[in-house]
C-alpha positions in Angstrom: -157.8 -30.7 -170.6 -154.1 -30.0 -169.4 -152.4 -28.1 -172.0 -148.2 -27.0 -172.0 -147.2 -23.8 -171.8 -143.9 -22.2 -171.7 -142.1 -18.7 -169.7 -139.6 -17.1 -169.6 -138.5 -17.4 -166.3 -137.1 -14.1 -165.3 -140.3 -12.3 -166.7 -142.8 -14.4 -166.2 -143.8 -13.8 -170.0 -145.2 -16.4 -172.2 -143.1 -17.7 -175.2 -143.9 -20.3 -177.3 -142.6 -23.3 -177.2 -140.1 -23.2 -180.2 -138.5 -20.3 -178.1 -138.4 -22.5 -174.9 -136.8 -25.2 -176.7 -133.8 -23.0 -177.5 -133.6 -21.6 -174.4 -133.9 -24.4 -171.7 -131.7 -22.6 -168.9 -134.1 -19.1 -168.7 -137.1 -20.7 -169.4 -139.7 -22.9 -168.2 -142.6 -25.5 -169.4 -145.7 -26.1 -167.4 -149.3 -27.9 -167.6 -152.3 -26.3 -166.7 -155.6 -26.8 -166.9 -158.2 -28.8 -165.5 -156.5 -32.4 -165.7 -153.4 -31.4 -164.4 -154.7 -31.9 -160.5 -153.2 -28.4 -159.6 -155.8 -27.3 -156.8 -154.8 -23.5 -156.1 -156.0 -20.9 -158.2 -153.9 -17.8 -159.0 -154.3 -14.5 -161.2 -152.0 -13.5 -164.0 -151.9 -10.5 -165.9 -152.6 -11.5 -169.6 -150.3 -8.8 -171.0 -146.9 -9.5 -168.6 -147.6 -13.2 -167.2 -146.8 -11.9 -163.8 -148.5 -13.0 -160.8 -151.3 -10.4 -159.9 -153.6 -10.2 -156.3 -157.0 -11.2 -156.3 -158.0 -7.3 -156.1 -156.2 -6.5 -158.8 -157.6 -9.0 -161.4 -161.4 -8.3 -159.8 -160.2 -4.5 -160.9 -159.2 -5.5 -164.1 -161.0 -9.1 -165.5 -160.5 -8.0 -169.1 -156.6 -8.1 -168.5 -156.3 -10.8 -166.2 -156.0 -14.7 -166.2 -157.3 -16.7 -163.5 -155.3 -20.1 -163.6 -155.1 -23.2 -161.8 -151.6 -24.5 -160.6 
């Protein structure tokens, strides 16, 4: 089920949504999940939201997100 997330877009940090709302320009709103049709698979730290390499999330699965998009 795709579900709608929000960033901020300079950190890559997740905000809710209220925060998103008030802030269009410096953030963003996405779907993931699996009925969005995104096909590539990236890893995420879960405590930043930054984009991590596959090594890095195999060293650390507890701390990272692996995410569809």
């Amino acid at each position: 089920m795709a579900q709608k997330i929000a960033r901020d877009a300079r950190s890559g940090e997740f905000v809710r949504m209220a925060v998103a709302a008030r802030r269009p320009s410096t953030t963003t709103v996405e779907f993931v999940g699996s009925d969005t049709g995104n096909s590539r698979s990236v890893n995420r730290s879960a405590d930043s939201g930054r984009f991590v390499t596959a090594a890095a999330a195999k060293r650390n699965p507890g701390g990272t997100i692996k995410q569809k998009v």
